[in-house]
C-alpha positions in Angstrom: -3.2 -4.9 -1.6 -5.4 -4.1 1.2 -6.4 -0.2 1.4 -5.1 0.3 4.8 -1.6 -1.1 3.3 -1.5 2.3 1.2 -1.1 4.8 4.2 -3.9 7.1 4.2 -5.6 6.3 7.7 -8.7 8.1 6.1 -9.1 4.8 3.3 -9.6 1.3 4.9 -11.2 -2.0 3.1 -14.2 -1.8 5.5 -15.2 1.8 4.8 -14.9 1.1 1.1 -17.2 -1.9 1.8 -19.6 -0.3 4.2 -20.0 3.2 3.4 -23.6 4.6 2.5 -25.9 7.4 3.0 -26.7 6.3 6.7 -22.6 5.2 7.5 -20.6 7.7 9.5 -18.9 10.5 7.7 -15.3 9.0 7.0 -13.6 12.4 6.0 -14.7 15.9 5.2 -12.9 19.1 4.0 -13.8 22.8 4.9 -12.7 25.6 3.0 -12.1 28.7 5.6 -10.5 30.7 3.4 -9.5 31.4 -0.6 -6.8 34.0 1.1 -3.0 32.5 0.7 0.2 34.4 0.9 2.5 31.9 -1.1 1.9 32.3 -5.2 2.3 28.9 -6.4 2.6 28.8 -9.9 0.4 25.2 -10.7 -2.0 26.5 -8.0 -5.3 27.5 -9.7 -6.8 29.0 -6.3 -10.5 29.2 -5.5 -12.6 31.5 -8.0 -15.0 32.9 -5.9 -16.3 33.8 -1.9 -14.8 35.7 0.9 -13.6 34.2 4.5 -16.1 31.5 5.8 -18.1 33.2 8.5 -17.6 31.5 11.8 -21.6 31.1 11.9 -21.2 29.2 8.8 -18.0 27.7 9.6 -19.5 26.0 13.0 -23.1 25.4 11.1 -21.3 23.1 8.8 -19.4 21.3 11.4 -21.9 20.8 13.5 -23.7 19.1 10.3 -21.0 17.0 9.8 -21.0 16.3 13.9 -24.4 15.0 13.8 -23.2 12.0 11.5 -20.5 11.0 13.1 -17.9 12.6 12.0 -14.4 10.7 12.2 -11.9 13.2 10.6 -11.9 16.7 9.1 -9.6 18.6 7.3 -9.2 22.5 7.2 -8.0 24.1 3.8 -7.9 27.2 1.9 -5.8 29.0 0.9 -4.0 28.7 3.5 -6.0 28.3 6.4 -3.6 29.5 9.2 -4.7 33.3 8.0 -8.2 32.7 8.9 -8.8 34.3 12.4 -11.5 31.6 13.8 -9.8 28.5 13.3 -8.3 27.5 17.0 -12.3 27.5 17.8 -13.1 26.0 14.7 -10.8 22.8 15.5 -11.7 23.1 19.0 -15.0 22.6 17.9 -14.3 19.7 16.2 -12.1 18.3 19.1 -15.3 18.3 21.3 -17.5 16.7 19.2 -15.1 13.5 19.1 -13.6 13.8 15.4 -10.5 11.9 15.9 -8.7 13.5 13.4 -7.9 16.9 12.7 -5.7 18.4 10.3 -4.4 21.2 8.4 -3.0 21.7 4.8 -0.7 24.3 5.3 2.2 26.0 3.0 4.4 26.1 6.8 5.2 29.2 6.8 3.8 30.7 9.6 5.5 30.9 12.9 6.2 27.9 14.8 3.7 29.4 18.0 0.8 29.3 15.6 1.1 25.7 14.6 1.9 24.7 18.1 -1.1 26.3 19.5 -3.3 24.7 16.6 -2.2 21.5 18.8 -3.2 22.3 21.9 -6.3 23.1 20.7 -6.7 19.2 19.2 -4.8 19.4 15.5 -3.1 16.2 15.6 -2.1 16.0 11.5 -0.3 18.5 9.3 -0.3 18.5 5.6 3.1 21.3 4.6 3.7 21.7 1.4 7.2 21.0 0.4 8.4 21.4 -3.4 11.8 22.3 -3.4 15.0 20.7 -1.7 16.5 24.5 -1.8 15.6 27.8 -1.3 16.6 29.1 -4.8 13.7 26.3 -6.1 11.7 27.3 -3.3 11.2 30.6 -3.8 10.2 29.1 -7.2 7.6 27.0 -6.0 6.1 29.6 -3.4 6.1 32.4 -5.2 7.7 34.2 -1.9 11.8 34.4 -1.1 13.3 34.3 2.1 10.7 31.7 3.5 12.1 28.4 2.6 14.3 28.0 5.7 11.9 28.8 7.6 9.0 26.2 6.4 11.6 23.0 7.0 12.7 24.3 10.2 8.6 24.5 10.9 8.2 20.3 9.3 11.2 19.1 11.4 9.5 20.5 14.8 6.2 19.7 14.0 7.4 16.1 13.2 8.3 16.1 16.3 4.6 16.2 17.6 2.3 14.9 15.8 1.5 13.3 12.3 2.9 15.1 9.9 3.2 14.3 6.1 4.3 16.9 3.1 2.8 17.0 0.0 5.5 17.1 -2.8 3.9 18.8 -6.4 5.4 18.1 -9.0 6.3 20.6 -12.6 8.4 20.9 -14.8 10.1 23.8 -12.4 11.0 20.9 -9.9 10.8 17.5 -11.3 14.1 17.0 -11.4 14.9 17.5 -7.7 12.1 14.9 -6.9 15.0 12.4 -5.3 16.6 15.2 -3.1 13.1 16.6 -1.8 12.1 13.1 -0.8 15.9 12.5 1.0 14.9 16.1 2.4 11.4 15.4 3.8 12.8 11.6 5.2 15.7 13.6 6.9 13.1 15.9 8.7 11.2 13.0 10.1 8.2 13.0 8.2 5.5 10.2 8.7 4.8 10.3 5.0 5.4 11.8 1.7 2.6 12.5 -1.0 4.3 13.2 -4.2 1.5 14.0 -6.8 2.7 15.5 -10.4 0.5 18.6 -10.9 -2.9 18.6 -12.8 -0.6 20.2 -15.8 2.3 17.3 -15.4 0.8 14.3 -14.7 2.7 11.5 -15.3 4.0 8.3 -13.2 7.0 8.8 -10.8 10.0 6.8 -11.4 12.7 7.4 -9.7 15.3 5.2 -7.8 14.9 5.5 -4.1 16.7 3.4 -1.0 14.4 0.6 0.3 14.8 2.1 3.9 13.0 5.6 2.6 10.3 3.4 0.8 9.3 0.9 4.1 9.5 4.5 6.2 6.6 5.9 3.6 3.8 3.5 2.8 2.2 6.0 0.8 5.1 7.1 -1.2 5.9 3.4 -1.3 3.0 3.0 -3.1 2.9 5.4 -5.5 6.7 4.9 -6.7 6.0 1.1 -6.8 2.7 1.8 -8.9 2.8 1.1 -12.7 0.2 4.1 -13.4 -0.1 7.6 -13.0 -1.1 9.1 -10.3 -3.7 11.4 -11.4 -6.8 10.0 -13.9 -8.8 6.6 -14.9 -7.9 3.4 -16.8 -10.7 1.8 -18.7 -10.7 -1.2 -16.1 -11.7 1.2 -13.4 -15.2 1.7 -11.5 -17.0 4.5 -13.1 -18.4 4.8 -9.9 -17.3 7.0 -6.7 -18.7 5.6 -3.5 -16.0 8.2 -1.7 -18.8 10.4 -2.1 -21.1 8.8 0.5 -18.7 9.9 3.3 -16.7 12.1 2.1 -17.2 15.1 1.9 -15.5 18.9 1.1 -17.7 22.2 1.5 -16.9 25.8 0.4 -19.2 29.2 0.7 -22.0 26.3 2.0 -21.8 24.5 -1.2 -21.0 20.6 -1.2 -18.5 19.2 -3.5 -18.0 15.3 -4.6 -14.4 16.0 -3.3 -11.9 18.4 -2.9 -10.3 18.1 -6.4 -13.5 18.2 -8.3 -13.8 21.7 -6.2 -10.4 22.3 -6.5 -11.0 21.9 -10.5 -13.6 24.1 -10.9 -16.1 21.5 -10.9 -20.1 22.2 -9.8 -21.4 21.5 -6.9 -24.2 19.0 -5.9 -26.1 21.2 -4.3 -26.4 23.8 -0.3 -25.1 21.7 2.4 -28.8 21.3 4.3 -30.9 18.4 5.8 -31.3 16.7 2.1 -27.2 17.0 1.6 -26.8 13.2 2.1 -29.8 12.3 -0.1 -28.5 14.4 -2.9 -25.2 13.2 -2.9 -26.2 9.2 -2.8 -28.3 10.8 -6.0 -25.6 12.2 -7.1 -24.0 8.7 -6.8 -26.5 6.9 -8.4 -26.9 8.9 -11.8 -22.6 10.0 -12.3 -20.3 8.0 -14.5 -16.9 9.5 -13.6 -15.3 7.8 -16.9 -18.2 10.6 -18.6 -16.8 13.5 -16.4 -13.7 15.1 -17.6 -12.8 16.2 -14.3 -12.8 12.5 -12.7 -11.2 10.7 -15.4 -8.5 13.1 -15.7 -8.0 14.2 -12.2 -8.6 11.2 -10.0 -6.4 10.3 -7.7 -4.9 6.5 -7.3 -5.6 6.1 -3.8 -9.3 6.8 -4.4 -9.9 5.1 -7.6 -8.0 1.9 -5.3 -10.8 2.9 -3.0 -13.5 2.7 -5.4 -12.3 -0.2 -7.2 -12.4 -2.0 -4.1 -16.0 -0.8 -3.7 -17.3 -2.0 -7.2 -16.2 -5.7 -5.9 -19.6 -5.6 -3.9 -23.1 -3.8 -4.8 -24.4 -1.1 -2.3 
């Protein structure tokens, strides 16, 4: 299978292939903000550092600008409570990143998300683990909201790319069927169902061939024979993703946004050597030595990097 079969636009058999410490940076992730207002129970949160700074904030864009950035991704928390990001993303949209998206919980008012657009956001990421409210409230940590976050996917469907991201415990594993109906009935361009760090496991369930050619990436991840989170001995032990790839927090660099998101270290202060340090980085780590990468990598990039090792850098 061909990376661009899977449906992530950011993964493609020629970045795999081609990516390096001079190659365009493919995808990067900034943290604005550790603030949320949901309470999701297999969410670890971020363990340190206030709001991003908009100095800050538009220093490490402008970084990312300067090599070419193709497509960025604002996170938190819940990013939507950060006061600078309609500049931040219009930022962005100026310097030429073709993508811009937001992983959001959905439950702000619809006028927030829609003015996110006109300033250039052209992908959501809503968080969607429940097919009812009792399960929802759940999930969030937060009643009376549920309503109110589908009513905010089917709109936004309407617009742009929009995909949710399904998490999966043992509070809600047994719904996974009618949250996937759900999120197809809404209109989605994709569903991500990922079992949390604490559940992993592979998903099989039975689900209608129309709802599987509608969602290449959930088509690939119910038709996969492994789990979705963690390594196999036949895997690279290497992660090219980390050449172009990228995911920042309180002006510290991360291999990705799991190893951040996992309490991992980071390589080092974004600066002028950031690039360097990471292809170091690259050089030197065996991600079948790190707990955090065998246990917590994702499919899709371990496809990615498998499809790197074919050819040396």
């Amino acid at each position: 299978m061909k990376l661009e079969d899977i449906g992530f636009y950011t993964l493609s058999d020629e970045r795999a292939l081609n990516s390096s410490v001079s190659s365009p940076l493919y995808r990067c992730e900034l943290i604005v903000t550790k603030r949320c207002n949901f309470k999701c129970p297999y969410c670890r949160g971020l363990i340190n550092g206030e709001d991003l700074s908009l100095w800050d904030a538009k220093k490490t864009i402008n970084y990312w600008l300067f090599h070419n950035l193709k497509n960025i991704r604002f996170s938190g928390g819940e990013p939507t409570l950060y006061n600078h990001l309609p500049e931040l993303v219009a930022l962005a949209k100026k310097g030429g990143v073709q993508n811009i998206a937001i992983s959001t919980n959905g439950s702000q008012d619809f006028s927030t998300y829609f003015n996110l657009i006109r300033y250039g956001v052209n992908d959501f990421s809503i968080s969607l683990d429940a097919c009812c409210s009792s399960t929802g409230n759940t999930m969030s940590g937060k009643s009376d909201i549920w309503h109110k976050v589908i009513d905010n996917i089917k709109a936004l469907s309407e617009l742009v790319y929009v995909t949710v991201g399904v998490v999966l415990t043992e509070d809600n594993q047994n719904e996974t069927l009618k949250i996937i109906e759900l999120a197809d009935s809404l209109g989605v361009s994709d569903i991500r169902v990922i079992p949390s760090a604490q559940h992993d496991s592979a998903i099989k369930i039975d689900i209608s061939e129309r709802i599987l050619q509608s969602h290449p990436i959930l088509k690939y991840r119910i038709e996969s024979s492994r789990h979705v989170r963690g390594l196999c001995v036949r895997d690279s032990k290497k992660c090219k993703l980390v050449l172009d790839d990228m995911a920042v927090w309180n002006g510290e660099h991360y291999p990705c946004i799991i190893y951040l998101r996992e309490q991992g270290k980071p390589i080092g202060k974004l600066n002028k050597n950031t690039r360097q340090d990471r292809f170091d980085w690259y050089k030197k780590h065996n991600s079948w030595n790190d707990k955090i990468c065998n246990d917590n990598c994702l499919d899709v990039c371990i496809a990615f990097n498998n499809t790197a090792a074919k050819h040396f850098l």
